[in-house]
BAFI-3210 file (N, C-alpha, C; in Angstrom, 3 decimals, decimal comma, padded with zeros to 6 digits):
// residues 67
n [1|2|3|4|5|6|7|8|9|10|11|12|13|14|15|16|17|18|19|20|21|22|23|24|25|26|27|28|29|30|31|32|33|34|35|36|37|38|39|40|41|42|43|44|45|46|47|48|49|50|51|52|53|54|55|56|57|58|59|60|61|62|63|64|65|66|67]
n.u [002,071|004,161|005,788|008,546|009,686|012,812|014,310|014,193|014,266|014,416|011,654|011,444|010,523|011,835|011,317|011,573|010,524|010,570|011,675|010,938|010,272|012,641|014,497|016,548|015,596|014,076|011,708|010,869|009,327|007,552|006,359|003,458|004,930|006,481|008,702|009,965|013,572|016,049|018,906|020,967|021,774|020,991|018,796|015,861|012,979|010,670|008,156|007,836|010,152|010,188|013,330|015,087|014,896|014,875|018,094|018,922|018,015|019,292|021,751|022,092|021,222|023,267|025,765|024,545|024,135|026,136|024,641]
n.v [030,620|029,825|026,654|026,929|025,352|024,275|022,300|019,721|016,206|013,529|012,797|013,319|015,875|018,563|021,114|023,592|025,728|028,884|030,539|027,686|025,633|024,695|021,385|022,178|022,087|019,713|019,517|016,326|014,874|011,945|010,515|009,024|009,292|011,043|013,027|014,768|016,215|016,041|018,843|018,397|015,876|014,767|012,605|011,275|012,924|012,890|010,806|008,912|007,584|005,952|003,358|003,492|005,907|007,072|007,536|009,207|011,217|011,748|011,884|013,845|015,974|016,052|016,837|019,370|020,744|022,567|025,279]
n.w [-008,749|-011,138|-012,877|-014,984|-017,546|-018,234|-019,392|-021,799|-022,758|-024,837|-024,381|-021,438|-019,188|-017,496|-014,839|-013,074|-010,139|-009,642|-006,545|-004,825|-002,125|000,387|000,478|-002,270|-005,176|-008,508|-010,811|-012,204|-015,150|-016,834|-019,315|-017,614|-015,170|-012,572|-010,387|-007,723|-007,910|-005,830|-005,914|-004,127|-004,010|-005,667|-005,654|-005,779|-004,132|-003,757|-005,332|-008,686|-010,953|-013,725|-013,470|-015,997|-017,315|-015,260|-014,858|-017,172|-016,321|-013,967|-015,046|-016,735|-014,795|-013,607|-015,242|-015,469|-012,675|-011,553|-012,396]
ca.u [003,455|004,146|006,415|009,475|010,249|014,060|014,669|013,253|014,755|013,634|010,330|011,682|010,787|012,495|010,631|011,303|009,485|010,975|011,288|009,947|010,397|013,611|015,340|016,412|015,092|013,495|010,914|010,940|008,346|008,305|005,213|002,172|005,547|006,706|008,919|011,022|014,806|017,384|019,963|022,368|022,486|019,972|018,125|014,524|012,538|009,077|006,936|008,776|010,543|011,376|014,982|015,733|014,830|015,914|019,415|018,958|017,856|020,517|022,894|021,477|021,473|025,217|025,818|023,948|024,197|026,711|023,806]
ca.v [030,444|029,082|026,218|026,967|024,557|024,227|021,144|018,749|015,580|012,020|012,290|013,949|017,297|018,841|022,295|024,254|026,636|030,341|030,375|026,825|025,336|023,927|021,298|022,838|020,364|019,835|018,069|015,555|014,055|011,242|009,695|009,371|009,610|012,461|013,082|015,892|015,681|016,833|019,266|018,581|014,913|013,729|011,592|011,215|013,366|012,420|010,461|007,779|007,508|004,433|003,228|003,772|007,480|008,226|007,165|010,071|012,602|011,818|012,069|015,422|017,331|015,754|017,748|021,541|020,678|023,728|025,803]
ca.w [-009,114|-012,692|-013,289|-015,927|-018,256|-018,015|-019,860|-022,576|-023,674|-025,095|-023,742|-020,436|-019,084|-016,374|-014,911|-011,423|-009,577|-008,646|-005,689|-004,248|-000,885|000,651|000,128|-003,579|-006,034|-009,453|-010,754|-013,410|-015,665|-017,777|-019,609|-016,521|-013,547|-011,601|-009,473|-007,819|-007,525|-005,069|-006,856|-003,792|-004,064|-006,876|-005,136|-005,265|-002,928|-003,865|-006,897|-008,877|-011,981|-014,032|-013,821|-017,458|-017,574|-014,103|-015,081|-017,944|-015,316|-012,966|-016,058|-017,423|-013,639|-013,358|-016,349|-014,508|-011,263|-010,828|-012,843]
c.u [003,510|005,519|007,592|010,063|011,557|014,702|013,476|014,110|014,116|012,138|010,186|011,283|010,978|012,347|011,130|010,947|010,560|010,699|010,648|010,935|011,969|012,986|015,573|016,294|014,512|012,887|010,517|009,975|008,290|006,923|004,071|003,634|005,939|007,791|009,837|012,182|015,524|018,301|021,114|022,726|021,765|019,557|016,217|013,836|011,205|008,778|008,377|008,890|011,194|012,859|015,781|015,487|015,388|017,276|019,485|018,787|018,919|021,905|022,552|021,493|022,993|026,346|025,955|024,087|024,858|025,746|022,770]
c.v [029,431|028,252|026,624|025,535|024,531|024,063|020,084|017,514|014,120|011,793|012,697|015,791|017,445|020,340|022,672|025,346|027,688|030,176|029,124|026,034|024,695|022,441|021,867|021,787|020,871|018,921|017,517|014,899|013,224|010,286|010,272|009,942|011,141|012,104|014,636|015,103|016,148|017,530|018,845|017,070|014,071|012,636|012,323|011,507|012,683|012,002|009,048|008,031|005,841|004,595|004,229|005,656|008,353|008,563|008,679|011,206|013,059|012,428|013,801|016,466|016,995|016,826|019,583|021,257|022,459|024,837|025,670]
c.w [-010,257|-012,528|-014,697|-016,512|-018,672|-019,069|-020,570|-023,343|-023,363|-024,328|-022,162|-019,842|-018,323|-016,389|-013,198|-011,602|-008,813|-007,214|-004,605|-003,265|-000,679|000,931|-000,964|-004,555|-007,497|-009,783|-012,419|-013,843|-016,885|-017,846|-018,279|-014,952|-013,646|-010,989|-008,853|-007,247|-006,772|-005,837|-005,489|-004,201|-005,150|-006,593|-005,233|-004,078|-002,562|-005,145|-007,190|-010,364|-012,838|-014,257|-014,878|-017,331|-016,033|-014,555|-016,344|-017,441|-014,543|-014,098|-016,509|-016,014|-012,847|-013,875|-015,516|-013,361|-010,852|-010,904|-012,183]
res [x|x|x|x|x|x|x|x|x|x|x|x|x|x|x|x|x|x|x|x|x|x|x|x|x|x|x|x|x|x|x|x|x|x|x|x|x|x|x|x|x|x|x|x|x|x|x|x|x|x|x|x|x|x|x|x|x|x|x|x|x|x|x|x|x|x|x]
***
């Protein structure tokens, strides 16, 4: 199962997986971090993200969320 690259900004990429496991999430990468995100409540499921670029993730699936 291949990752899709969604989303690309400032050094951010943001990719989900057809099909991939409940909860429904996406996963964010930024420099060496990771993490995946919750689409219901955007919270951090797993991995870690610095502050500064979370705050750009959270802002950007605020945005698609309905998508």
């Amino acid at each position: 199962m291949s990752m899709a690259v969604i989303s690309s900004f400032y050094g951010i990429i943001i990719r989900m997986y057809f099909g991939d496991h409940i909860p429904s999430h996406f996963h964010a990468s930024y420099s060496e971090f990771s993490a995946q995100v919750s689409i219901e409540n955007l919270g951090i499921i797993n991995g870690y993200i610095p502050p500064k670029a979370l705050a750009l993730i959270v802002e950007w699936a605020s945005i698609h969320q309905d998508e």
